[in-house]
PDB file of N, CA, C, O and CB in Angstrom:
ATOM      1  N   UNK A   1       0.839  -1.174   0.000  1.00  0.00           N
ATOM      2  CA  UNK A   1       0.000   0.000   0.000  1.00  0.00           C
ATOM      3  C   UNK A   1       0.886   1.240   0.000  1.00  0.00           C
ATOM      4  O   UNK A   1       2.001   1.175   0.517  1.00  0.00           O
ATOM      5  CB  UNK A   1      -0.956  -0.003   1.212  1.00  0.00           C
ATOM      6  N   UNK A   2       0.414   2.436  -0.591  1.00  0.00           N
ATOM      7  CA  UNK A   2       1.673   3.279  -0.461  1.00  0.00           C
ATOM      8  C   UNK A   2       1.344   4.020   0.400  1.00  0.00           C
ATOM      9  O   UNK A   2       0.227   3.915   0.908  1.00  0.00           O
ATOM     10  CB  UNK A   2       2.200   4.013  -1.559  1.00  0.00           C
ATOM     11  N   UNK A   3       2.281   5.020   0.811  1.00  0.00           N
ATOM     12  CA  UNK A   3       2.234   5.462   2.074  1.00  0.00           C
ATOM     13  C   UNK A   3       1.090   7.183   1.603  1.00  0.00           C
ATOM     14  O   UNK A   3       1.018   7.592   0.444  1.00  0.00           O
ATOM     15  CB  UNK A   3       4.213   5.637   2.799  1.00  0.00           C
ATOM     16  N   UNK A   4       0.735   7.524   2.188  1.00  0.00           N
ATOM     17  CA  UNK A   4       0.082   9.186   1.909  1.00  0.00           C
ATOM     18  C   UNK A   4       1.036  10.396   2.365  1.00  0.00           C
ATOM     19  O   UNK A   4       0.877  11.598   2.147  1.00  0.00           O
ATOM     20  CB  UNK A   4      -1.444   9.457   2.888  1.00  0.00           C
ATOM     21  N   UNK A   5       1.725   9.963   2.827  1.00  0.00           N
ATOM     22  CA  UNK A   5       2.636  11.218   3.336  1.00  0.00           C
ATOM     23  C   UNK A   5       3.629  11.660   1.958  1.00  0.00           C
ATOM     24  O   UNK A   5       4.132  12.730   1.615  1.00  0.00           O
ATOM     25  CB  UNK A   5       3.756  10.666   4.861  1.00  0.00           C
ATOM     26  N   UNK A   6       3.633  10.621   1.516  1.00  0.00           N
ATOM     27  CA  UNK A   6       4.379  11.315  -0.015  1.00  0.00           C
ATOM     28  C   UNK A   6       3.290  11.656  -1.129  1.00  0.00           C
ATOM     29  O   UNK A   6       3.591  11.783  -2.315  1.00  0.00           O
ATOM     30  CB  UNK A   6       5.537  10.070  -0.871  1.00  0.00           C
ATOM     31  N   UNK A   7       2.286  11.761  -0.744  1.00  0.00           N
ATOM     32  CA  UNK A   7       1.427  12.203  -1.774  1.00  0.00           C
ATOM     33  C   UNK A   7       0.975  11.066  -2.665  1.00  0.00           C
ATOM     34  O   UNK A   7       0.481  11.050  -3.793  1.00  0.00           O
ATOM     35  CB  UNK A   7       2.095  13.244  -2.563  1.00  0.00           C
ATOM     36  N   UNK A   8       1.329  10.036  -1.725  1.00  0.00           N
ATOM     37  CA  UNK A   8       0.742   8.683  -2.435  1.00  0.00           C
ATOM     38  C   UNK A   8       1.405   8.015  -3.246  1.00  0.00           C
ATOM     39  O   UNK A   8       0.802   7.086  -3.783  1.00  0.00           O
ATOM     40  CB  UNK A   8      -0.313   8.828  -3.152  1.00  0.00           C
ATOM     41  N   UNK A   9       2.917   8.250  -3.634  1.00  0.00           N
ATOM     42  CA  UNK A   9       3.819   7.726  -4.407  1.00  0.00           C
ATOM     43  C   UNK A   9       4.788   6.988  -3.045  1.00  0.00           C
ATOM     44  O   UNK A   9       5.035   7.431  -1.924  1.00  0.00           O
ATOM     45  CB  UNK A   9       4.556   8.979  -5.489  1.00  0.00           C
ATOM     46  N   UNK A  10       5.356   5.108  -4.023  1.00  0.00           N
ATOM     47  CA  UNK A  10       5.739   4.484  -2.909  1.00  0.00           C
ATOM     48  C   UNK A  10       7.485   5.470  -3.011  1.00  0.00           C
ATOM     49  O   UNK A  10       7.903   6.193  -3.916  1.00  0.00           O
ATOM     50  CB  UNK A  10       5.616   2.438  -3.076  1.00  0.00           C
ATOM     51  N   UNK A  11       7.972   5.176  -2.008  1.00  0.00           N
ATOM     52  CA  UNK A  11       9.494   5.731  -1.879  1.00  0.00           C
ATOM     53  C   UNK A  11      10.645   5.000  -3.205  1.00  0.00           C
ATOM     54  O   UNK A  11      10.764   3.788  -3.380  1.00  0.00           O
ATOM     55  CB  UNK A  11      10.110   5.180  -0.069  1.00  0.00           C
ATOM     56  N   UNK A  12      10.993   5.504  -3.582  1.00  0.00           N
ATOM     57  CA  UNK A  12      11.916   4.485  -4.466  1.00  0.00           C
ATOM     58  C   UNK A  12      13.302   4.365  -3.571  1.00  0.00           C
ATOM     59  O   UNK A  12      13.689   5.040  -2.617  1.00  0.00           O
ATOM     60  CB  UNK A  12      12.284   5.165  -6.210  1.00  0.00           C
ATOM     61  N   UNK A  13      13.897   3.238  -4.257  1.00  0.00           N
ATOM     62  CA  UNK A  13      15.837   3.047  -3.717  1.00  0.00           C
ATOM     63  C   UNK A  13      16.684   4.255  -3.937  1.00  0.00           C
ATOM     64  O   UNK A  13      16.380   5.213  -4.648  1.00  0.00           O
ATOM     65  CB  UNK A  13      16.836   1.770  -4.751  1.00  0.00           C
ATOM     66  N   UNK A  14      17.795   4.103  -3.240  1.00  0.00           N
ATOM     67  CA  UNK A  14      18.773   5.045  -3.247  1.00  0.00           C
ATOM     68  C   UNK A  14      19.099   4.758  -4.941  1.00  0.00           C
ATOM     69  O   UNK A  14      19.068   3.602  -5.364  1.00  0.00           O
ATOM     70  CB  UNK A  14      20.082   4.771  -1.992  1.00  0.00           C
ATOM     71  N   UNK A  15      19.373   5.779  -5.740  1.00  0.00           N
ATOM     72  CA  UNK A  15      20.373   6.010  -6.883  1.00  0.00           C
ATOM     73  C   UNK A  15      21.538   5.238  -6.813  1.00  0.00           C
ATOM     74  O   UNK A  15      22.279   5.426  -5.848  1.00  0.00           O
ATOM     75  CB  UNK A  15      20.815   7.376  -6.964  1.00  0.00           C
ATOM     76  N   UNK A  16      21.927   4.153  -7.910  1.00  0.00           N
ATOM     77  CA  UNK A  16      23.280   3.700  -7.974  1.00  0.00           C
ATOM     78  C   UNK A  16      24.203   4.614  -8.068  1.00  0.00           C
ATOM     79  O   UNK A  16      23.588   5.671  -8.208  1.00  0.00           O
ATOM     80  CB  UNK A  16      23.491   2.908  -8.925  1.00  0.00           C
ATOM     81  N   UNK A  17      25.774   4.904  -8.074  1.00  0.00           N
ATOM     82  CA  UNK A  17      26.374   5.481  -8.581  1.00  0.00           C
ATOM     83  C   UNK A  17      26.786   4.663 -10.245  1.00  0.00           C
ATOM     84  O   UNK A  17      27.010   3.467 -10.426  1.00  0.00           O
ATOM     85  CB  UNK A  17      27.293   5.791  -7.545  1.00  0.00           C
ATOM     86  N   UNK A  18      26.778   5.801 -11.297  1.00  0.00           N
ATOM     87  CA  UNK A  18      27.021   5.148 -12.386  1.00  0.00           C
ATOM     88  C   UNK A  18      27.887   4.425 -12.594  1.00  0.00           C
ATOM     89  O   UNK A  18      28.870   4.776 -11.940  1.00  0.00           O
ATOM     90  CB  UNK A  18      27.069   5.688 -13.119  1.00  0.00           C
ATOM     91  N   UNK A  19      28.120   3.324 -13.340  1.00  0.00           N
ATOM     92  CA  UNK A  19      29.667   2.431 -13.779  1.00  0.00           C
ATOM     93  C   UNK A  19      31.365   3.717 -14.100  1.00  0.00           C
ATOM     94  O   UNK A  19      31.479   4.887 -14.465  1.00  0.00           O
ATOM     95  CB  UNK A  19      29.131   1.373 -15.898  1.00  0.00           C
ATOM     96  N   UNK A  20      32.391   2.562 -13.682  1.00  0.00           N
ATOM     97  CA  UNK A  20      33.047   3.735 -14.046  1.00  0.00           C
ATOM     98  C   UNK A  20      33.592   3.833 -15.853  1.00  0.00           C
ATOM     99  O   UNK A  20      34.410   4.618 -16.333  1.00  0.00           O
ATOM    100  CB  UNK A  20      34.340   3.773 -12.940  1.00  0.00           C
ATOM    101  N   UNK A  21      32.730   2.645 -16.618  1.00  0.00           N
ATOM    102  CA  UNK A  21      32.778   3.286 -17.904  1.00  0.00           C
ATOM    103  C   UNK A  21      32.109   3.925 -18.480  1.00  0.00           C
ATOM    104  O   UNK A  21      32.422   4.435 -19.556  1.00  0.00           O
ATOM    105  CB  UNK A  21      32.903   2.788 -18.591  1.00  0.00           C
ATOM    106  N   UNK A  22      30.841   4.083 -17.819  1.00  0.00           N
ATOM    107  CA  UNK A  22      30.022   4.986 -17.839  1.00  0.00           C
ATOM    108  C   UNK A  22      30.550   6.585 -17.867  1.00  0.00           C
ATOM    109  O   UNK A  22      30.625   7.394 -18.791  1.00  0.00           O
ATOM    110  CB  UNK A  22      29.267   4.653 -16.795  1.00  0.00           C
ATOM    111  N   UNK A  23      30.867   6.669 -16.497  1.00  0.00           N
ATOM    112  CA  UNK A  23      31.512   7.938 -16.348  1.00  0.00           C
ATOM    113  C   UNK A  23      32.178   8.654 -17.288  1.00  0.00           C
ATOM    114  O   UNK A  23      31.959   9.813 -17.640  1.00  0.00           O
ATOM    115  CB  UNK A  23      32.276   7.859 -15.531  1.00  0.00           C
ATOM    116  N   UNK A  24      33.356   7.574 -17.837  1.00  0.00           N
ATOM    117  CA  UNK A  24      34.351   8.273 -18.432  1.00  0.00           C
ATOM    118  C   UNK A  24      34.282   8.482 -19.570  1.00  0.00           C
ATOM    119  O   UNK A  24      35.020   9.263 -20.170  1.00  0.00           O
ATOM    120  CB  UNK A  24      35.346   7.874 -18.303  1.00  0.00           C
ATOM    121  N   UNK A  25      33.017   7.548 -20.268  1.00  0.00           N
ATOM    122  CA  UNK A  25      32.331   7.781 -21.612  1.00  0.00           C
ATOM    123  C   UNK A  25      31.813   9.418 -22.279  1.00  0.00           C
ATOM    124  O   UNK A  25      31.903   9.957 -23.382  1.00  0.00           O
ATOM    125  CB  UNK A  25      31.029   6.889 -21.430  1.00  0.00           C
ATOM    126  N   UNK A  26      31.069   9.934 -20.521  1.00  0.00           N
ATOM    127  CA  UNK A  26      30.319  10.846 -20.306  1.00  0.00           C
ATOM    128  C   UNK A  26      31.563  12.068 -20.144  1.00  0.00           C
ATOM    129  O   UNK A  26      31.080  13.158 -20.450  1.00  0.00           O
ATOM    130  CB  UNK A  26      29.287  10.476 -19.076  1.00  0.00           C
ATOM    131  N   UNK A  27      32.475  12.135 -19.896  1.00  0.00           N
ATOM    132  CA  UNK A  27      33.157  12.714 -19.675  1.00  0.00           C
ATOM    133  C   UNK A  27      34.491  13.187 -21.232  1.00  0.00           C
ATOM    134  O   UNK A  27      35.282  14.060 -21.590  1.00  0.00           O
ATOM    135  CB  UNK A  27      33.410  11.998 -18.445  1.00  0.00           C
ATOM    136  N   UNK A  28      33.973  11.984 -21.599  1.00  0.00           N
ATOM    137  CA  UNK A  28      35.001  12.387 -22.863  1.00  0.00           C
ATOM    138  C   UNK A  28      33.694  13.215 -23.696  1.00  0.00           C
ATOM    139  O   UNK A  28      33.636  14.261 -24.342  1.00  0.00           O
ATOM    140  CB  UNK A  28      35.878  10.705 -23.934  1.00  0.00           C
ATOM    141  N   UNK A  29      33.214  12.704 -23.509  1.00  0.00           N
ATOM    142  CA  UNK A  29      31.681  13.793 -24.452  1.00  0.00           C
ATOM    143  C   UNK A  29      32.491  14.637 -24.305  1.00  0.00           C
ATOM    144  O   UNK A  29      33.434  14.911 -25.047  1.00  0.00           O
ATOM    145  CB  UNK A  29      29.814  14.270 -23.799  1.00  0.00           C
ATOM    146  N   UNK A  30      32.083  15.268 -23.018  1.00  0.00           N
ATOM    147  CA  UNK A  30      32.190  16.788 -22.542  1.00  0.00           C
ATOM    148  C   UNK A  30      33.555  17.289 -22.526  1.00  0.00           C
ATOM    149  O   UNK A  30      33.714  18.424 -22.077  1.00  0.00           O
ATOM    150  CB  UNK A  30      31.637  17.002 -21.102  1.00  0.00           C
ATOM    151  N   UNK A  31      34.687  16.565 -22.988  1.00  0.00           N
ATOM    152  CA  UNK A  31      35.588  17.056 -23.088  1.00  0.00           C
ATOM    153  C   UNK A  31      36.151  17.462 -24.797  1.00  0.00           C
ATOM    154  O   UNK A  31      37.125  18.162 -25.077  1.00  0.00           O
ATOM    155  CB  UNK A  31      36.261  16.252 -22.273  1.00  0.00           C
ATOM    156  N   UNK A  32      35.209  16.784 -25.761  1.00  0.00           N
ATOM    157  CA  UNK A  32      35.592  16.990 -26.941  1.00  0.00           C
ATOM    158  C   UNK A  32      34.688  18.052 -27.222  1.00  0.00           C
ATOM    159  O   UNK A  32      34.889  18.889 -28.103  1.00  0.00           O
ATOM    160  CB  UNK A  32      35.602  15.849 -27.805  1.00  0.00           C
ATOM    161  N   UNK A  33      33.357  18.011 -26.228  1.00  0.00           N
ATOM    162  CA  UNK A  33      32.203  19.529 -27.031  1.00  0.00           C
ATOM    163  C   UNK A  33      32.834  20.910 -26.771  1.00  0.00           C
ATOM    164  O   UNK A  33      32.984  21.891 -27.501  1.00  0.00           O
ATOM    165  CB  UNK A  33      30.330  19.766 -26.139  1.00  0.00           C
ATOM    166  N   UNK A  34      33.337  20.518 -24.760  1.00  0.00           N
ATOM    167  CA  UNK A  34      34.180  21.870 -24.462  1.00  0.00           C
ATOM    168  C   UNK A  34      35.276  21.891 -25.322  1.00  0.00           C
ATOM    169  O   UNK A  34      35.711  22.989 -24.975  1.00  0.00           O
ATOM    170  CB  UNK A  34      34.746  22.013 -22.974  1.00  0.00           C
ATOM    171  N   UNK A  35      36.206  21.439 -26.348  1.00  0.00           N
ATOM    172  CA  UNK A  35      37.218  21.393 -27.045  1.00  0.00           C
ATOM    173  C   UNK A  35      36.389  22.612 -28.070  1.00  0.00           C
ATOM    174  O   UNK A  35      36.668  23.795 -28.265  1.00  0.00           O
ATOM    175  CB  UNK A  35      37.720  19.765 -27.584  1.00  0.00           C
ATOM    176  N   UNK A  36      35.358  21.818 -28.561  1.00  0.00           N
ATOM    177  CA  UNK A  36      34.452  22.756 -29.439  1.00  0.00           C
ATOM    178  C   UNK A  36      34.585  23.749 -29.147  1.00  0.00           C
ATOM    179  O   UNK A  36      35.203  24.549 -29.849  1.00  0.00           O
ATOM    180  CB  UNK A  36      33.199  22.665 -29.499  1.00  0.00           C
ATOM    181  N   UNK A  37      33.937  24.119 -27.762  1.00  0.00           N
ATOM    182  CA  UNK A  37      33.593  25.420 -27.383  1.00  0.00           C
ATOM    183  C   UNK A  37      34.745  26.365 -27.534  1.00  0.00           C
ATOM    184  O   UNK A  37      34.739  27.453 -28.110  1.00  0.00           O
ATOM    185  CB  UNK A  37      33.099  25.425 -26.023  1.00  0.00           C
ATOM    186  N   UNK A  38      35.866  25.687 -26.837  1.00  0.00           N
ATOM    187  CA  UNK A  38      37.084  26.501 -27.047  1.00  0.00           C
ATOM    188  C   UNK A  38      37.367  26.991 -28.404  1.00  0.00           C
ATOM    189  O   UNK A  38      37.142  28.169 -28.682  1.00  0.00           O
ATOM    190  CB  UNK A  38      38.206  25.771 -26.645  1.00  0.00           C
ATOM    191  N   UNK A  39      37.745  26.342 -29.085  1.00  0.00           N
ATOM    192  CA  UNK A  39      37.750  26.589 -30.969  1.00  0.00           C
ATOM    193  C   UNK A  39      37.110  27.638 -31.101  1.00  0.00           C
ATOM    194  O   UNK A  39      37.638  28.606 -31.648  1.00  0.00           O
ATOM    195  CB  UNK A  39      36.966  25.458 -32.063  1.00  0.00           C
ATOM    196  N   UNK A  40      35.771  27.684 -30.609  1.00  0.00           N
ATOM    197  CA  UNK A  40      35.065  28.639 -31.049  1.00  0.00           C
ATOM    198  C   UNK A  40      35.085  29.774 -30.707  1.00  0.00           C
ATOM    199  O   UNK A  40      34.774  30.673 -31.488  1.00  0.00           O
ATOM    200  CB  UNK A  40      34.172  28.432 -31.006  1.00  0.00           C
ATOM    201  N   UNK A  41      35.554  30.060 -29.120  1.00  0.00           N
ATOM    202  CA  UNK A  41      35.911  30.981 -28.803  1.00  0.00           C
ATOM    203  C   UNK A  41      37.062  31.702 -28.975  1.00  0.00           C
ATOM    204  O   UNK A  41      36.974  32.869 -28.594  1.00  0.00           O
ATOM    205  CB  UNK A  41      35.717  30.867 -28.063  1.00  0.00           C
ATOM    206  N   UNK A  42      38.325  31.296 -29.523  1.00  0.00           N
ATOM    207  CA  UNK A  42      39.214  31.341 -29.510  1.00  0.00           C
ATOM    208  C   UNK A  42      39.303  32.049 -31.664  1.00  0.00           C
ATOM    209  O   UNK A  42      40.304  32.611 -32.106  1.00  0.00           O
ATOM    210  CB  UNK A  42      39.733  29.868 -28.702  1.00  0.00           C
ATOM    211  N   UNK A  43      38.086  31.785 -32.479  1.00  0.00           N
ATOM    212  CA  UNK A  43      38.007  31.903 -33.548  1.00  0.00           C
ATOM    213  C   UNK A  43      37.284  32.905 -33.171  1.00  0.00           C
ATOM    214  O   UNK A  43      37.944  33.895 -33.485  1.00  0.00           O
ATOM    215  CB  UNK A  43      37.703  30.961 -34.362  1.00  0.00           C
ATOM    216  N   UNK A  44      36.307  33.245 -32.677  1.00  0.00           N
ATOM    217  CA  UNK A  44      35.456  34.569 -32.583  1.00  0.00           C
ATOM    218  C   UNK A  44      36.386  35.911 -31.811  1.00  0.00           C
ATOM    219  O   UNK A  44      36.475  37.105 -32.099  1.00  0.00           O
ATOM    220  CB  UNK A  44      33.947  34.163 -31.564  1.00  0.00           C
ATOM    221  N   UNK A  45      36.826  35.314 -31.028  1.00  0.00           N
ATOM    222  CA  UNK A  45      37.673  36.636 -30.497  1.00  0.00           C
ATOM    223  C   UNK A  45      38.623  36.818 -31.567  1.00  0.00           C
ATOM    224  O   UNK A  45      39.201  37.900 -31.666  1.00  0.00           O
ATOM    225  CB  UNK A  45      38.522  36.465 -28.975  1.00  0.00           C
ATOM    226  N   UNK A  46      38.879  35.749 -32.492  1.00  0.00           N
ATOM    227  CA  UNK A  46      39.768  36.972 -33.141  1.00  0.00           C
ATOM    228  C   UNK A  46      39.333  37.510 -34.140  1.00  0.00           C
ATOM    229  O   UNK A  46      39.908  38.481 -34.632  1.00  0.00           O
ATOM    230  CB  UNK A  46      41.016  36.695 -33.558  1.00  0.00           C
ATOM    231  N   UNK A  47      38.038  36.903 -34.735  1.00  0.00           N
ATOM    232  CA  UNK A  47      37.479  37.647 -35.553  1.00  0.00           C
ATOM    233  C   UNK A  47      36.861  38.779 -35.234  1.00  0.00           C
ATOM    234  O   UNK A  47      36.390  39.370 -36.206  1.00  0.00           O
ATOM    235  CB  UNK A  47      36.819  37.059 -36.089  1.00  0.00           C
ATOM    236  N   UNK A  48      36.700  39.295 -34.167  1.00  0.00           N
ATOM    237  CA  UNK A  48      36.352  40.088 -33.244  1.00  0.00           C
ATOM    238  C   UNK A  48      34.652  40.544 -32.286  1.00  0.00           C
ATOM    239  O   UNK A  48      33.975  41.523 -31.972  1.00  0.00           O
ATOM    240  CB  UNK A  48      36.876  41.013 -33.931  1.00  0.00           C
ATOM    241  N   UNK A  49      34.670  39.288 -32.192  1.00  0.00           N
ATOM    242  CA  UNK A  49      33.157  38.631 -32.015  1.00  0.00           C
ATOM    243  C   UNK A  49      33.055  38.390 -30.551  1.00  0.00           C
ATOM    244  O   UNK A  49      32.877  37.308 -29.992  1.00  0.00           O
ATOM    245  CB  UNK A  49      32.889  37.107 -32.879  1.00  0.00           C
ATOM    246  N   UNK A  50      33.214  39.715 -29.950  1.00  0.00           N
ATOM    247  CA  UNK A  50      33.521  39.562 -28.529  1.00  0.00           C
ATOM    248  C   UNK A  50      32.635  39.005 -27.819  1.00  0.00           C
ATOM    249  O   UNK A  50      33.024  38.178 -26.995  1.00  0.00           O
ATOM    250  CB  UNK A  50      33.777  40.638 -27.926  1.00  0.00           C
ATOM    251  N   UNK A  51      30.977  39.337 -27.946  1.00  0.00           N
ATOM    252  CA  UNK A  51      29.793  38.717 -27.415  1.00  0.00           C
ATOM    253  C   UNK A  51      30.022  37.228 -27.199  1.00  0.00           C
ATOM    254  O   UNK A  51      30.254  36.588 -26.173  1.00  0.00           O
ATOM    255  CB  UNK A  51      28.613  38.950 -28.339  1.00  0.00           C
ATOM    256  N   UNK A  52      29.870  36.819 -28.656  1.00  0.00           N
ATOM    257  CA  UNK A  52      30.126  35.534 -29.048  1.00  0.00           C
ATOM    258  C   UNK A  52      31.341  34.663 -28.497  1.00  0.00           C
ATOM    259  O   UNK A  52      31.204  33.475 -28.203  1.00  0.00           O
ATOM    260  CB  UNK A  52      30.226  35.635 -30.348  1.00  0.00           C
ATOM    261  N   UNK A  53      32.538  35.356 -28.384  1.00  0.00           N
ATOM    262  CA  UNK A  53      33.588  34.555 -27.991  1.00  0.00           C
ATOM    263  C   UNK A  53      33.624  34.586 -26.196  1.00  0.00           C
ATOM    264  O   UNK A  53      34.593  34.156 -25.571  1.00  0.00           O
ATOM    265  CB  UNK A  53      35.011  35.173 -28.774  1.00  0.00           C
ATOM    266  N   UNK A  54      32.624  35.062 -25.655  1.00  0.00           N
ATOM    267  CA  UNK A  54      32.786  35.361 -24.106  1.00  0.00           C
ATOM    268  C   UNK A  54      31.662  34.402 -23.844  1.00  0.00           C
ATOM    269  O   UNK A  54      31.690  33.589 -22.919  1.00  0.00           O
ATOM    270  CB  UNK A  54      32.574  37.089 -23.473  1.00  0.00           C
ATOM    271  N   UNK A  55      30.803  34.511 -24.581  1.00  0.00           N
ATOM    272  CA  UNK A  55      29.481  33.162 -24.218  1.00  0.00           C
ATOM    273  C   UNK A  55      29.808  31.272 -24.975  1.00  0.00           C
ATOM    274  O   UNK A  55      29.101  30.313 -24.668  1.00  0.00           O
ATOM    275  CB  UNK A  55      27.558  33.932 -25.315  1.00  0.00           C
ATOM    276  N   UNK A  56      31.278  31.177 -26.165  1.00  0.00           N
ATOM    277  CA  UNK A  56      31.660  30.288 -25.925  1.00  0.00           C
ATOM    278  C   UNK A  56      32.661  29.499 -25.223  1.00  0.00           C
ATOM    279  O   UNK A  56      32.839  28.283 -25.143  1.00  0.00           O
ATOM    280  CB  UNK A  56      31.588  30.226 -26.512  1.00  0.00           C
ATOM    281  N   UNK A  57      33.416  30.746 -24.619  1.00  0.00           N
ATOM    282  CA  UNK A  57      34.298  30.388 -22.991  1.00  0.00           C
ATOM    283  C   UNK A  57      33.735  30.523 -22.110  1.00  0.00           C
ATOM    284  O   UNK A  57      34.515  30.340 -21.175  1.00  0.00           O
ATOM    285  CB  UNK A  57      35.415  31.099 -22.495  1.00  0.00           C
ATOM    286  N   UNK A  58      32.519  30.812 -21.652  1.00  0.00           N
ATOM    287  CA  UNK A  58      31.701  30.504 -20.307  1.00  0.00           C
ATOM    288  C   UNK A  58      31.143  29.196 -20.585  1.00  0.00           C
ATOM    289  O   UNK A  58      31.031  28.531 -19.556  1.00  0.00           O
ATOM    290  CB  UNK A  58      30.464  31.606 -19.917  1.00  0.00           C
ATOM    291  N   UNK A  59      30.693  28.511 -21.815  1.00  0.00           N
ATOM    292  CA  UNK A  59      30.304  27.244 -22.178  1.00  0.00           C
ATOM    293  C   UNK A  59      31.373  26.687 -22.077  1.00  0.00           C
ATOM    294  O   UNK A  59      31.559  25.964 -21.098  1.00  0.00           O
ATOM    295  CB  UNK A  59      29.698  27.029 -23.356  1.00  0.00           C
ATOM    296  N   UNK A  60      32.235  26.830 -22.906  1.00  0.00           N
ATOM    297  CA  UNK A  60      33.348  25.564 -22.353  1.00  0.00           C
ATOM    298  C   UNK A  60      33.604  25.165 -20.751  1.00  0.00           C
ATOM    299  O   UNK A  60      33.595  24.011 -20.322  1.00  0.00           O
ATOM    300  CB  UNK A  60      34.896  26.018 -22.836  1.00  0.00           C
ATOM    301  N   UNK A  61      33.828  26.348 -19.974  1.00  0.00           N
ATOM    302  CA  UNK A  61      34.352  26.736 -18.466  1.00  0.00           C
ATOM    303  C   UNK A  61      33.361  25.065 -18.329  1.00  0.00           C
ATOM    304  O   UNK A  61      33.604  23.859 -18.280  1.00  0.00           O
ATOM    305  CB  UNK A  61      33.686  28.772 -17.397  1.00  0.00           C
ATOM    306  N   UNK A  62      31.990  26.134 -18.314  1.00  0.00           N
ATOM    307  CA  UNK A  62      30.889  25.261 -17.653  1.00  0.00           C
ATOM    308  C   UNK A  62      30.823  23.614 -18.220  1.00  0.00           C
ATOM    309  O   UNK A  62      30.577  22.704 -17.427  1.00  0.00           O
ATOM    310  CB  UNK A  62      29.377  26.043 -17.995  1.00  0.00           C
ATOM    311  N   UNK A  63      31.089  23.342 -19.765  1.00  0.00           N
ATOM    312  CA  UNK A  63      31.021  22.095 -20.040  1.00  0.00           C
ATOM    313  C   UNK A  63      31.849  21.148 -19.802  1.00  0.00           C
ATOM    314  O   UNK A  63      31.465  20.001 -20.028  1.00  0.00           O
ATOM    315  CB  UNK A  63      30.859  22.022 -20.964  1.00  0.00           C
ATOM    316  N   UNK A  64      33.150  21.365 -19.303  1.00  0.00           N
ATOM    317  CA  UNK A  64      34.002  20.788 -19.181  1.00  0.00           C
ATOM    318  C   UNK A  64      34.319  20.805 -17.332  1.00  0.00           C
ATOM    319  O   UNK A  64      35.092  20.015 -16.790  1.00  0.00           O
ATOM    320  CB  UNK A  64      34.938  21.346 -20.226  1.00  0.00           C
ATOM    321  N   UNK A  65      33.714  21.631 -16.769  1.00  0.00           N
ATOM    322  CA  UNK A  65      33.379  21.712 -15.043  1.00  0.00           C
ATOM    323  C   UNK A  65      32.296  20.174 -15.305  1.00  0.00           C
ATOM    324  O   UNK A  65      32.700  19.093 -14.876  1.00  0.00           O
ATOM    325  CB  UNK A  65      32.239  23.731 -14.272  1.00  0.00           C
ATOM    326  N   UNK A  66      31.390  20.246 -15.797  1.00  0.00           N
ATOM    327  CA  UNK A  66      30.331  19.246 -15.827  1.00  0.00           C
ATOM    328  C   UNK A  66      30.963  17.985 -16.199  1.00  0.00           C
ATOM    329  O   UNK A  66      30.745  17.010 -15.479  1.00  0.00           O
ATOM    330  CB  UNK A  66      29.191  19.602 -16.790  1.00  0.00           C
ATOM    331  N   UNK A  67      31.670  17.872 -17.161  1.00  0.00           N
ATOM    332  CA  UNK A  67      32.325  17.063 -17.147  1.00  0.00           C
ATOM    333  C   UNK A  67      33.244  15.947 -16.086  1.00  0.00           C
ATOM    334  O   UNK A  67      33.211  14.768 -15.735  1.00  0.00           O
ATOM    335  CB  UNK A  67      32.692  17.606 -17.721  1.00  0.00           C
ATOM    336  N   UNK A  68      33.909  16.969 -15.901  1.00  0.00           N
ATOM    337  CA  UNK A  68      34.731  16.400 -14.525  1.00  0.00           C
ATOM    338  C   UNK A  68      34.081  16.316 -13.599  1.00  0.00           C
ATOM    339  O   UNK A  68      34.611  15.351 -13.048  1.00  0.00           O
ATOM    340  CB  UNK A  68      35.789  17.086 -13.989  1.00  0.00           C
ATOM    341  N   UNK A  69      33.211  16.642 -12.916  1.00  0.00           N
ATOM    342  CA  UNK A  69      32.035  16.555 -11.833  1.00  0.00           C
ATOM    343  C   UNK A  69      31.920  15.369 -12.153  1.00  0.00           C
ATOM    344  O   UNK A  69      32.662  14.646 -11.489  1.00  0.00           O
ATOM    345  CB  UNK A  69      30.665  17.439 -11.852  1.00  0.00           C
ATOM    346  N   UNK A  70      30.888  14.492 -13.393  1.00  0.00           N
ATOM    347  CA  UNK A  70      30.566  13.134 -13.635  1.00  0.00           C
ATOM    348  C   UNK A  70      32.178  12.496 -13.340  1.00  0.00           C
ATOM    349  O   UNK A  70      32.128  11.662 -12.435  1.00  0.00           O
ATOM    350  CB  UNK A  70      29.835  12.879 -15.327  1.00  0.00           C
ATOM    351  N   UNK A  71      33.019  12.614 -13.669  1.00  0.00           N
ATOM    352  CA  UNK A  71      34.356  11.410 -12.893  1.00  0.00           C
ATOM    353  C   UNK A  71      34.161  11.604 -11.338  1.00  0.00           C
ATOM    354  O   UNK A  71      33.829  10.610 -10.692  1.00  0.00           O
ATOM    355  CB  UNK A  71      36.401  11.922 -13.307  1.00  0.00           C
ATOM    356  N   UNK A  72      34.340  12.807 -10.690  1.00  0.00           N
ATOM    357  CA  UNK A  72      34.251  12.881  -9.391  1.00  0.00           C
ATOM    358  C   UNK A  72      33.061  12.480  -8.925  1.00  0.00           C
ATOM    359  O   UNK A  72      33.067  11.303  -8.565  1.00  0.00           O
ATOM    360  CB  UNK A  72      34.520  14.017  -8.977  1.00  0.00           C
ATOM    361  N   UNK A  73      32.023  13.054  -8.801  1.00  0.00           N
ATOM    362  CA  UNK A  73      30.949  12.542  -8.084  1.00  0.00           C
ATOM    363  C   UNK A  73      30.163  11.164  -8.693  1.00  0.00           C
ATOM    364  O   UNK A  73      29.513  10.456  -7.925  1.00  0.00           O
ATOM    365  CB  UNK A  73      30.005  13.706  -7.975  1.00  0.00           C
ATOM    366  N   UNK A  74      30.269  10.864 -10.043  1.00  0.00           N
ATOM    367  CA  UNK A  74      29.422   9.446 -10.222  1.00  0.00           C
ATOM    368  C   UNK A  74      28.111   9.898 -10.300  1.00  0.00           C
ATOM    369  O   UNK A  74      27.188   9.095 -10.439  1.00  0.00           O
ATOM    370  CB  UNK A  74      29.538   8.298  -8.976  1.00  0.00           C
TER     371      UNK A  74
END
């Protein structure tokens, strides 16, 4: 019977942590898109596409932070 204190949904299990080829699968993603990102930023600033080249080095920063997070935390 499920319980009502959750609004009537039963509790589920704790979250596995993912495999660690999992991880590192996930992590090379994000290390070849942030590669992208870089390229891109690194081509817009010199074309002089300052907007553009400051919003694809905050994407890289961030995609490649995300990245490494999935090795560390799982």
């Amino acid at each position: 019977m499920s319980d009502d204190r959750n609004g009537g949904t039963p509790e589920s299990p704790p979250a596995e942590p993912r495999p660690w080829l999992e991880r590192i699968g996930l992590a090379a993603i994000a290390a070849v898109l942030g590669l992208f990102l870089v390229v891109t930023a690194v081509a817009s600033w010199a074309g002089g596409e300052w907007i553009l080249a400051a919003m694809s080095g905050s994407g890289a920063v961030l995609t490649l932070g995300v990245g490494l997070m999935t090795l560390v935390r799982g």
